[in-house]
C-alpha positions in Angstrom: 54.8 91.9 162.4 57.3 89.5 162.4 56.5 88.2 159.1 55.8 92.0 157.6 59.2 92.7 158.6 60.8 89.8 156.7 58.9 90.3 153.6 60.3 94.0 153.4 63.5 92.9 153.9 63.1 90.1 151.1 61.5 92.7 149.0 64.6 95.3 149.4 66.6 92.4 149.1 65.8 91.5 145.6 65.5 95.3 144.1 68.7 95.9 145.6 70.6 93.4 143.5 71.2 94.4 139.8 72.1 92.4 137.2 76.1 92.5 136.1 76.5 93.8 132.4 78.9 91.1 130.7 80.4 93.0 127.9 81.5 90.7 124.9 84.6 91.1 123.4 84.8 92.8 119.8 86.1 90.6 117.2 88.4 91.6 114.8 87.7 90.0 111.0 90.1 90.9 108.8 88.4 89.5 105.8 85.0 91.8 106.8 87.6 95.1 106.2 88.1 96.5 103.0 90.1 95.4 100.1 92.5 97.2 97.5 93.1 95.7 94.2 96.3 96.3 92.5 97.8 95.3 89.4 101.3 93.8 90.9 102.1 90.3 90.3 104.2 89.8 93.2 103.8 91.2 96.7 106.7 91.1 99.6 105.7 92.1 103.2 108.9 93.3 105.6 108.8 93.9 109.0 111.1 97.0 109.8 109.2 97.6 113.4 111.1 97.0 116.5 109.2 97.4 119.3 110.7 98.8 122.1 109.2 97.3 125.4 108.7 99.6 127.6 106.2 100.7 131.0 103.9 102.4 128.7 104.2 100.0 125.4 101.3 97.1 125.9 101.8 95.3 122.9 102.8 92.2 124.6 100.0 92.5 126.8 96.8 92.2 124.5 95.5 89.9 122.5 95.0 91.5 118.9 98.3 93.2 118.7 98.2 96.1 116.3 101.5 94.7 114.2 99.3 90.7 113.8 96.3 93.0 112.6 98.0 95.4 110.2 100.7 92.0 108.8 97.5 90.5 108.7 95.5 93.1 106.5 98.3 93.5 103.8 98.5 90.3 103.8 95.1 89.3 103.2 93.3 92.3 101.9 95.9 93.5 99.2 94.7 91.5 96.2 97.3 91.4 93.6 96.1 91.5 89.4 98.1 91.4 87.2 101.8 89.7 85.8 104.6 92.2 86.3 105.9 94.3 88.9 106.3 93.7 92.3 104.6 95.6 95.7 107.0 95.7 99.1 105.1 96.9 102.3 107.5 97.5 104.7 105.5 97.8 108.4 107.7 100.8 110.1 105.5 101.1 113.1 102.5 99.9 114.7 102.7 100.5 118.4 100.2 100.7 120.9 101.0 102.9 124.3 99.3 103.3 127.7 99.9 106.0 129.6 98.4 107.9 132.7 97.4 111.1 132.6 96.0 114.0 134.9 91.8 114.5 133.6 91.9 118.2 133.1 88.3 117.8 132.6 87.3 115.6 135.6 84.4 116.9 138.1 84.3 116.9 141.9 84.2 113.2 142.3 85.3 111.5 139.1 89.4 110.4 139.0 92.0 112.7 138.9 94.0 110.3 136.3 93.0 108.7 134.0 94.4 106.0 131.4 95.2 107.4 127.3 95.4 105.0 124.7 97.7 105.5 121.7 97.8 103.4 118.5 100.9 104.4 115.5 100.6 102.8 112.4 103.1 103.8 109.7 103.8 101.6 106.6 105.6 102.7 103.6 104.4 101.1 99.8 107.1 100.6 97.2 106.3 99.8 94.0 109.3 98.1 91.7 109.1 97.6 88.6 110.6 93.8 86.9 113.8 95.5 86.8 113.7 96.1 90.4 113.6 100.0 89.4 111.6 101.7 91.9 108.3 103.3 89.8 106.4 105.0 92.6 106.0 105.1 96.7 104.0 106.5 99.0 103.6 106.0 103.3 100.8 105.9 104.5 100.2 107.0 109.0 97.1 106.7 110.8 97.0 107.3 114.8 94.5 107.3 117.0 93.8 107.8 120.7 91.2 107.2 123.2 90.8 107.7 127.4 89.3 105.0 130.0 89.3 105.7 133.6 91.6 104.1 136.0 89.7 101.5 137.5 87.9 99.3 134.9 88.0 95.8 134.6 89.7 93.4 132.6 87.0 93.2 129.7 86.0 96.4 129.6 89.7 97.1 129.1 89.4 94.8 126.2 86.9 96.1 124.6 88.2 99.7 124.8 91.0 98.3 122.9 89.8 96.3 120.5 87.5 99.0 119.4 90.3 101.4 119.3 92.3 98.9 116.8 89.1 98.8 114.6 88.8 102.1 114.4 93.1 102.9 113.9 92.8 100.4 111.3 90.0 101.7 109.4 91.4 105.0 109.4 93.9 103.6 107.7 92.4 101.8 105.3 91.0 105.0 104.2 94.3 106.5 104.2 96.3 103.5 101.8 93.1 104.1 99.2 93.8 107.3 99.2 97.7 107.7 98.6 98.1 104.9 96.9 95.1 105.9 94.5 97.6 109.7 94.1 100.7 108.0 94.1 100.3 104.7 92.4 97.5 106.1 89.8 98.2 103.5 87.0 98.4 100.7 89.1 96.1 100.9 91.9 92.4 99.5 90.6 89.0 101.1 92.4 
């Protein structure tokens, strides 16, 4: 009896415990994103963001910050062709916020509040001429949000994140082809 007993027990034991779900961060490549050709010989990058630290502003808290990623892409993925004029990006926001909210939607026992994620991204393309005279601009926004619940961990947290940056930066990637393909039409290559 004694030994049925402690086989059960070993038995309940072991189907009780279930294995923990490691979630893997998601990397952020900026040379996998896409890339705009343009026929500028020079390009000048200006930061014109100041970001205001505040409760709900987690920039300083994150790895992948959304100003790094979005410096990064112009930098990177804006391929310049050509020997004359001269493309300034100035980055004018790219903010991330947290805040908590009520879950209008939430059932009988999920959380009452839950956490919203906001990313901004606003950057304005000017296009000089070698005279310095200004031949055409455009500004290009993307934002995007997303919800988590309350209590998550630390990765999971991370990996809401860095999947929201993806997809914020994505959007608006899609959103420079576009206006600069109106706006700079004899300039910007497909």
């Amino acid at each position: 009896m004694y030994l049925k007993n402690k086989i059960i027990f070993i038995f309940i034991f072991l189907f009780s415990c279930q294995p923990l779900e490691i979630l893997n961060p998601v990397d952020i490549d900026i040379s996998k994103l896409e890339k705009i050709s343009i026929n500028v010989n020079k390009i000048e990058i200006i930061s014109n963001y100041n970001p205001i630290f505040s409760e709900e502003n987690i920039e300083d808290q994150i790895q992948n910050s959304p100003f790094d990623i979005i410096f990064k892409w112009n930098e990177n993925n804006i391929i310049k062709l050509g020997n004359e004029n001269k493309l300034v990006i100035n980055i004018l926001d790219s903010s991330i916020l947290k805040k908590e909210i009520d879950n209008a939607n939430a059932k009988r026992y999920e959380e009452k509040t839950i956490f919203q994620y906001k990313i901004n991204l606003f950057v304005e393309y000017q296009l000089y001429d070698d005279n310095n005279f200004l031949v055409a601009n455009t500004t290009v926004e993307s934002t995007r949000t997303t919800t988590s619940q309350k209590y998550i961990s630390l990765s999971e947290t991370e990996v809401i994140i860095n999947d929201l940056l993806i997809n914020a930066i994505n959007d608006f990637i899609l959103e420079a082809k576009n206006q600069l393909s109106i706006y700079m039409i004899g300039y910007y290559i497909i």
